[in-house]
N, C-alpha and C positions, 0 to 999 in steps of 0.2 A: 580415635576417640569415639566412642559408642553413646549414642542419642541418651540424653536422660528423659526416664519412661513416668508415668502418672505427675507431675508435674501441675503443680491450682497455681499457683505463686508467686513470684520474684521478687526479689529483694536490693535495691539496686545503691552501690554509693554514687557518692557525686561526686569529687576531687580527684582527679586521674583516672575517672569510668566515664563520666557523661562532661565533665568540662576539665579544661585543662586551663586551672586558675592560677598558675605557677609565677605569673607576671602580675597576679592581683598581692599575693604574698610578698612579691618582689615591693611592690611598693612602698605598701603598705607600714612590712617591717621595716625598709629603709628610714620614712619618713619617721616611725618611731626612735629608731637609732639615730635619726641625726637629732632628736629634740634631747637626745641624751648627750651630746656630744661624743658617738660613737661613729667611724667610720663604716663605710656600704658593706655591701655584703653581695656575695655574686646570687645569681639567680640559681644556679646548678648548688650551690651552698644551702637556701633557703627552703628549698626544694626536699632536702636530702632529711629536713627536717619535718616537714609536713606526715602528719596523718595520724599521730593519735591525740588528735585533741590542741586546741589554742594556748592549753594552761603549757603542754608539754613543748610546743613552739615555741614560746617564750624563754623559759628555762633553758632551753638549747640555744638559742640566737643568744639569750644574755651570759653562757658558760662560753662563748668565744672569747669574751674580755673579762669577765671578771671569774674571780674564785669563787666557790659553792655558799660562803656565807654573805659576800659583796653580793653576788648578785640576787640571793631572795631577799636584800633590804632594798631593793630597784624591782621586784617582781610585781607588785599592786600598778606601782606607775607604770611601768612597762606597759604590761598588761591593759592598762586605760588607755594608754595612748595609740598601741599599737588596733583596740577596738576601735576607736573613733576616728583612726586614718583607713580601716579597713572598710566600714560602715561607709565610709563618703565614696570611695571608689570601688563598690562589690560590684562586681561581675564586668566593671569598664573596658577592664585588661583579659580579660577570660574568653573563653570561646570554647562550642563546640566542638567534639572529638568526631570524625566523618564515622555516618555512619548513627548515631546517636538517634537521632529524633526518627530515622526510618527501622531501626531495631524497636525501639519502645514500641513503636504503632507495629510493629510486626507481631511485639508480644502482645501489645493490646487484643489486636487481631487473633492471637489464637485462644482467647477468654482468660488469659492470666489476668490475675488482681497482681496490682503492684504497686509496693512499699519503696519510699526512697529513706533509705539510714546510714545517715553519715555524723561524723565524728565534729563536724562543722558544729558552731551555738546556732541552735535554731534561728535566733535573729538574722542569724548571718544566709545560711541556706533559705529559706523560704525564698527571702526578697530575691537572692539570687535564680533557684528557679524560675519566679514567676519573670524576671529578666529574659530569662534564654525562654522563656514558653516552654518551659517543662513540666510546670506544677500541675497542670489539667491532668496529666499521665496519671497521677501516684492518688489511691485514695489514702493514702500515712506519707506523712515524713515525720521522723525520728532526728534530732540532733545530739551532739554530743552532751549536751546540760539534760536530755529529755529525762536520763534515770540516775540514778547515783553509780552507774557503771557504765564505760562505752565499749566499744571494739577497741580489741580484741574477746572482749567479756562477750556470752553469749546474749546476756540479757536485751539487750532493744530486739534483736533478732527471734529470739522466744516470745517477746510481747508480741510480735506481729504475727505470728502462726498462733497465739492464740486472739489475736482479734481477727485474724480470716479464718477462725475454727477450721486450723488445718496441723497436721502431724509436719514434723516438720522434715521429715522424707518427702512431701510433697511437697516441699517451699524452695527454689533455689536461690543462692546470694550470689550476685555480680559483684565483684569488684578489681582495684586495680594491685590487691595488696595483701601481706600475709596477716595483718589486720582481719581483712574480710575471711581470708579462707578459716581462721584460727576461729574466728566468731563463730562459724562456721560447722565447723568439725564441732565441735564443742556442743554447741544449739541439736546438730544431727540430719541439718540443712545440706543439700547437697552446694556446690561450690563450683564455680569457674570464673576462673579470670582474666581481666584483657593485660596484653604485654606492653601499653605503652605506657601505665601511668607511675606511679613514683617508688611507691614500694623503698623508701626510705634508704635508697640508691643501691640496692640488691635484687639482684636477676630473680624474676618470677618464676621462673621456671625452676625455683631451688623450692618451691612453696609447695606442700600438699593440695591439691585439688584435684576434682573429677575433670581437669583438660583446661587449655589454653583458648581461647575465641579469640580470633583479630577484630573484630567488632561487634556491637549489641546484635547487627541483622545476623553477622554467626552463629550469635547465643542463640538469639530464636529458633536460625532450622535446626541446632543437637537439641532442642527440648520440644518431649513431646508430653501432651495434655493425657494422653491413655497410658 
C-alpha cells in the first residue's frame, strides 16, 4: 500500500473504528425486545445489523419476528424504547479499539484537522465520545439525524471538506465499513479501512478502498501531509 500524499484532514467513524459498542447494542436492543415480549437476540446477530443508522436497526431486529407490515405498526415504540435503554447505558458496555487514542494524537500530531461522522443520532455519539475522552480530538462531529442523508450518501462527508475549505482529495475517511468507503468514493475522499469492525458481517477486504490499516497509529504513518 503506497502512503496517501497531500492529505489536511481526516474523517473518522465511531462504531467499529474508534469503539467497539457491540455489547452496548447488545443491551440495549435486548431490553427493548423483552418490553415487547420478544425473545434475546445473540450479540454476533445484532451486530450484523448495526451501521446504517438506528431507524435501519430497528427494522431489522423487529423483521426477525414479525412480517414487514406487523412490524412498522411496533416501529415508533420500538424505536422509543430501544432510545431510552440505549441512552441509560451509552458507552457502559463499550471500549476502546488498541491503538485508538495513540492513532488520533498521532494524526493530531501531524496537523490533520479531524472530523468525527458517524451514522450514530448525535444525542447518542457525543455523550459517548466525551465518555471515552475522544471528543477534544475532533473540531466536527456529524451524526446520522445531522442531514437528511447519512452514509453511505456522500453528503455529512462533503459538508466537512467544505467546512475545513478543503478538496476533498485532500480529506481521508477512516472507517470500519463499505458504508465509509462508498461515502467515500462518492464525496472523492480518499478511503481506508480497519479490519475489525462490523461491516454488516462481510469481509472488508471485499470493499473498494485506498488499503487496509490494522490500527488508526497505521493510518497515520500511510498518510502524508505533503
Amino acid at each position: 500500500m503506497s502512503k496517501l500524499t497531500n492529505i489536511k484532514a481526516a474523517i473518522i467513524d465511531l462504531d467499529g473504528t474508534m469503539l467497539d459498542t457491540a455489547a452496548d447494542f447488545h443491551v440495549a436492543v435486548n431490553r427493548m425486545r423483552d418490553d415487547l415480549g420478544l425473545t434475546p437476540l445473540s450479540q454476533e446477530t445484532i451486530v450484523n445489523f448495526v451501521g446504517k443508522g438506528t431507524e435501519n436497526l430497528i427494522r431489522r431486529v423487529l423483521a426477525v419476528d414479525y412480517a414487514e407490515d406487523e412490524a412498522a405498526q411496533y416501529f415508533q415504540q420500538a424505536l422509543a424504547a430501544c432510545t431510552e435503554h440505549y441512552l441509560a447505558i451509552n458507552g457502559d458496555y463499550s471500549s476502546l479499539y488498541p491503538g485508538v487514542l495513540e492513532g488520533l494524537q498521532a494524526l493530531r500530531n501531524k496537523g490533520l484537522r479531524l472530523a468525527c461522522v458517524t451514522n450514530k443520532p448525535l444525542a447518542f455519539a457525543v455523550p459517548l465520545l466525551q465518555k471515552k475522552g475522544l471528543r477534544d480530538f475532533f473540531e466536527i462531529v456529524y451524526g446520522g439525524d445531522s442531514f437528511p442523508k447519512k452514509k453511505p450518501d456522500p453528503m455529512p462527508l462533503l459538508q466537512v471538506c467544505q467546512d475545513f475549505a478543503l478538496a476533498p482529495a485532500q480529506v481521508v475517511a477512516i472507517g470500519d465499513s463499505s458504508n465509509d468507503a462508498q461515502a467515500a468514493r462518492a464525496a472523492g475522499c480518499r478511503v481506508l479501512n480497519v479490519p475489525y469492525g462490523y461491516n454488516h458481517g462481510e469481509s472488508i477486504h471485499d470493499v473498494d478502498s485506498d488499503g487496509i490499516v490494522s490500527t488508526l497509529v497505521e493510518a497515520a504513518q500511510q498518510i502524508s501531509v505533503d
